[in-house]
C-alpha positions in Angstrom: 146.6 44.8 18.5 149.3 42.4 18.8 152.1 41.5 16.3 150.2 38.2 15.6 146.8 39.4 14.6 148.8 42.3 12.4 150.5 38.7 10.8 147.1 37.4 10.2 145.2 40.2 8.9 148.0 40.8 6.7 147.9 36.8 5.4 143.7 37.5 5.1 144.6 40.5 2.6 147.2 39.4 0.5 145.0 36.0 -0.3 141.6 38.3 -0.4 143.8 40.8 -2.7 145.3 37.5 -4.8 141.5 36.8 -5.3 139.9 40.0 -6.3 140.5 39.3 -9.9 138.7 36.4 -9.9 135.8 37.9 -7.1 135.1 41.0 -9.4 135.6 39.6 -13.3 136.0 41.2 -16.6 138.8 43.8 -16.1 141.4 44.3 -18.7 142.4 48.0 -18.5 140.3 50.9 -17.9 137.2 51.2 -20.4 138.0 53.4 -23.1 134.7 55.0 -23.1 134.7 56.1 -19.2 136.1 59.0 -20.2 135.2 62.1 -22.3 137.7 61.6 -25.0 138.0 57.9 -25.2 141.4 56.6 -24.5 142.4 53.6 -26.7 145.8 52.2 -26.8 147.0 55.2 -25.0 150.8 55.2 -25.2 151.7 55.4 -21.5 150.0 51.9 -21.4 152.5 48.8 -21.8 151.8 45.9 -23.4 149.5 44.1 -22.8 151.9 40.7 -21.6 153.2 43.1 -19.0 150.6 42.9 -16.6 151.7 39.0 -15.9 153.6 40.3 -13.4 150.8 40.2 -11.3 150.7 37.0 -11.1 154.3 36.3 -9.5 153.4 39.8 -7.5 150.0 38.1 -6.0 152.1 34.8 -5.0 155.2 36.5 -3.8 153.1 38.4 -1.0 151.0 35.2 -0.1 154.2 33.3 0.3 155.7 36.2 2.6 152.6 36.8 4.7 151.9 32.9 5.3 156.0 32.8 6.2 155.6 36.3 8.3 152.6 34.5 10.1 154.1 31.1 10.5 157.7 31.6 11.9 157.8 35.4 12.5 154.7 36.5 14.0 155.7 37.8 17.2 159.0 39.4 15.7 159.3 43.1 16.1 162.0 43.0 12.9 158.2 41.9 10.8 156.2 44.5 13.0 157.0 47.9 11.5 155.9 47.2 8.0 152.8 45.5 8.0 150.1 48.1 8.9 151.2 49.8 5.6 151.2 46.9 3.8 147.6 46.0 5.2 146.0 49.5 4.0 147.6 48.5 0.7 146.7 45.3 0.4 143.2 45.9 1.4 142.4 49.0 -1.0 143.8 46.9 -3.4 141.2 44.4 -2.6 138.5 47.5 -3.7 140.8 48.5 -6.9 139.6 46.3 -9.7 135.6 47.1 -8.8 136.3 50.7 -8.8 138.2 50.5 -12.1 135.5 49.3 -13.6 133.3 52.2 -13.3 135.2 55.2 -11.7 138.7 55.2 -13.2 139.2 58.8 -11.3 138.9 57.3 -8.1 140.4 54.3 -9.0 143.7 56.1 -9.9 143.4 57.8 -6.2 143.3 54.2 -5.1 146.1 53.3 -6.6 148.5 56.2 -5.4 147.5 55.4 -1.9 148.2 51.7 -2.5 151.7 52.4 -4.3 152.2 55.0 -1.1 151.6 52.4 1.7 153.6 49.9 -0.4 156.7 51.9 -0.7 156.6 52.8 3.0 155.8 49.1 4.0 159.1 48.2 1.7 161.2 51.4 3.2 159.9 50.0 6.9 160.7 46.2 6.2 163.4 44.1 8.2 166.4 43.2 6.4 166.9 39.0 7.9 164.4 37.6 5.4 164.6 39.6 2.6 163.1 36.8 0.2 160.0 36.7 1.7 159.9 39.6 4.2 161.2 43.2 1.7 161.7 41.8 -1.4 157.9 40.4 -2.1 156.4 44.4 -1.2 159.5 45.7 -3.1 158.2 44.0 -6.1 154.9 44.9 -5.8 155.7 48.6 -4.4 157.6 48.8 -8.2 154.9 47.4 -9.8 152.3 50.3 -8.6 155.0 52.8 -8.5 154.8 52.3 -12.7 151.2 51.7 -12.6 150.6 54.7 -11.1 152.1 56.8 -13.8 149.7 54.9 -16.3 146.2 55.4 -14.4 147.3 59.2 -14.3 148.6 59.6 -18.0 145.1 58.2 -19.2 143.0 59.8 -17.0 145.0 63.3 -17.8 144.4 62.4 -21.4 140.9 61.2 -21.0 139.7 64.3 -19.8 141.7 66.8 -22.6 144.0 68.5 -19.7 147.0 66.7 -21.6 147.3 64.9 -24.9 147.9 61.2 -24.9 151.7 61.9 -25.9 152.5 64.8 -23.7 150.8 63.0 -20.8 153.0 59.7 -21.3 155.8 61.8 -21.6 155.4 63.8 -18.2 154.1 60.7 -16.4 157.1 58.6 -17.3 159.5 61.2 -16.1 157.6 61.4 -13.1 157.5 57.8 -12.5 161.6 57.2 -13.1 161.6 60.6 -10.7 160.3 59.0 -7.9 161.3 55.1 -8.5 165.0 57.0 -8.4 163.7 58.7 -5.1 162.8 55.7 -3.7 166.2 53.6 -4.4 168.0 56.1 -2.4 166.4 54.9 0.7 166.8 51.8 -0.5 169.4 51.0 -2.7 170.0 47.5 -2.2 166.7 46.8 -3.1 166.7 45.5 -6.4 163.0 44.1 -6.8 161.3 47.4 -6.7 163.7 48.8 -9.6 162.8 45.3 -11.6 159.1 46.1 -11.5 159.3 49.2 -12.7 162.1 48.5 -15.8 159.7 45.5 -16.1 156.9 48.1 -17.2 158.8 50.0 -18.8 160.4 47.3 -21.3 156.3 47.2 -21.7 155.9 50.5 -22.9 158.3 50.3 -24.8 157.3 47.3 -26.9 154.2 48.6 -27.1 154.9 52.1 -28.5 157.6 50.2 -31.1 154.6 48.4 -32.7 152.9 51.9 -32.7 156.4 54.0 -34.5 155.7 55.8 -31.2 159.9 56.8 -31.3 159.6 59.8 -28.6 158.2 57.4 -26.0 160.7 54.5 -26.7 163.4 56.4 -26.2 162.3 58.3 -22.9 161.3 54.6 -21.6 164.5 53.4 -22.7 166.8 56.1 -21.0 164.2 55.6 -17.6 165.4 51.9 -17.9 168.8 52.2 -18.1 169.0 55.0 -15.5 167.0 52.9 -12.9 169.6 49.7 -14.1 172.8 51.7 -13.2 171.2 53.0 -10.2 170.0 49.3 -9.2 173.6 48.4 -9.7 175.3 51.2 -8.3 173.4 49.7 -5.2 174.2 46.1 -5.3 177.8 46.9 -6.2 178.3 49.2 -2.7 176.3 46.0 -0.9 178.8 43.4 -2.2 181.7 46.2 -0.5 180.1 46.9 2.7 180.4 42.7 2.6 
């Protein structure tokens, strides 16, 4: 397949994926009652104003794909990333009608999403990094911490881990690997942002809970992924 008709399938999914909320309706979170022990307002879960991230996530990638397509089709530095980001994109497309019935499969979904992303963001050029890395960085940090949630419910949901315990592992796992992943990267602010982004979410959420243990581990992931982020930018601006 060409470089051109990888451009256009990948414009196709990030507009089909930017849709899905409004082709499948309704979701706001996994239904408490899908599981055995019914999970509500589980503590690995931010706020609920978090998730308007989306929104600047879905646009972001539409803007990048319809510039990728229009003046970089046929450019090899565009090439690498974009069969990655297409498998994401397109099980993305599935992820909300799964969600809403299977929340087991759906959090399978969303790992390989966040693992094609991450690659996709590792793989991406570095001439147009406002619409070429940057977009998939945002979203890659955005599933990277949304990962950690559909895992620490569904833990919980089943009784293999309590609600706290499970938030407590998943969010050292998700700092773990969003600090893996900035190695690779390390000028890469965006992805870091998505994922302090979500955790500022759990954090306001578990305040208006007294949940103190999970503030503070959120709030030390935050700052770690900051100075990391900044250690980064910092060694950029030298090698400048």
């Amino acid at each position: 397949m060409t470089n051109r008709s990888w451009a256009i399938l990948v414009l196709i999914a990030a507009i089909a994926f930017a849709l899905s909320p409004v082709i499948f309706p309704g979701f706001a979170g996994y239904d408490a009652d899908l599981f055995p022990i019914p999970q509500e307002n589980p503590p690995v879960q931010p706020a609920g104003w978090a998730f308007s991230i989306w929104g600047v996530i879905y646009l972001w990638l539409i803007l990048g794909a319809g510039y990728g397509l229009w003046r970089r089709a046929d450019d090899e530095d565009w090439a690498t990333m974009r069969p990655a980001l297409l498998i994401s994109l397109a099980v993305g497309f599935l992820w909300i009608p799964v969600a809403q019935v299977l929340p087991g499969l759906a959090t399978l979904m969303i790992l390989v999403m966040m693992v094609s992303a991450i690659v996709a963001m590792l793989w991406a050029g570095r001439r147009d990094p406002w619409l070429e890395g940057r977009p998939v960085a945002l979203y890659a940090g955005w599933l990277t911490a949304a990962s950690g949630v559909s895992i620490g419910i569904w833990l919980a949901g089943h009784g293999i881990l309590s609600q706290q315990v499970a938030a407590i592992l998943c969010l050292i796992g998700v700092c773990a690997v969003a600090l893996a992943v900035m190695t690779m990267r390390p000028e890469e602010w965006a992805y870091p942002a998505a994922v302090i982004w979500a955790l500022i979410g759990i954090i306001v959420a578990n305040l208006a809970s007294g949940n103190i243990v999970i503030v503070i581990l959120a709030l030390i992931g935050a700052i770690a992924l900051a100075a990391r982020a900044a250690m980064g930018l910092k060694r950029k601006g030298q090698a400048r």
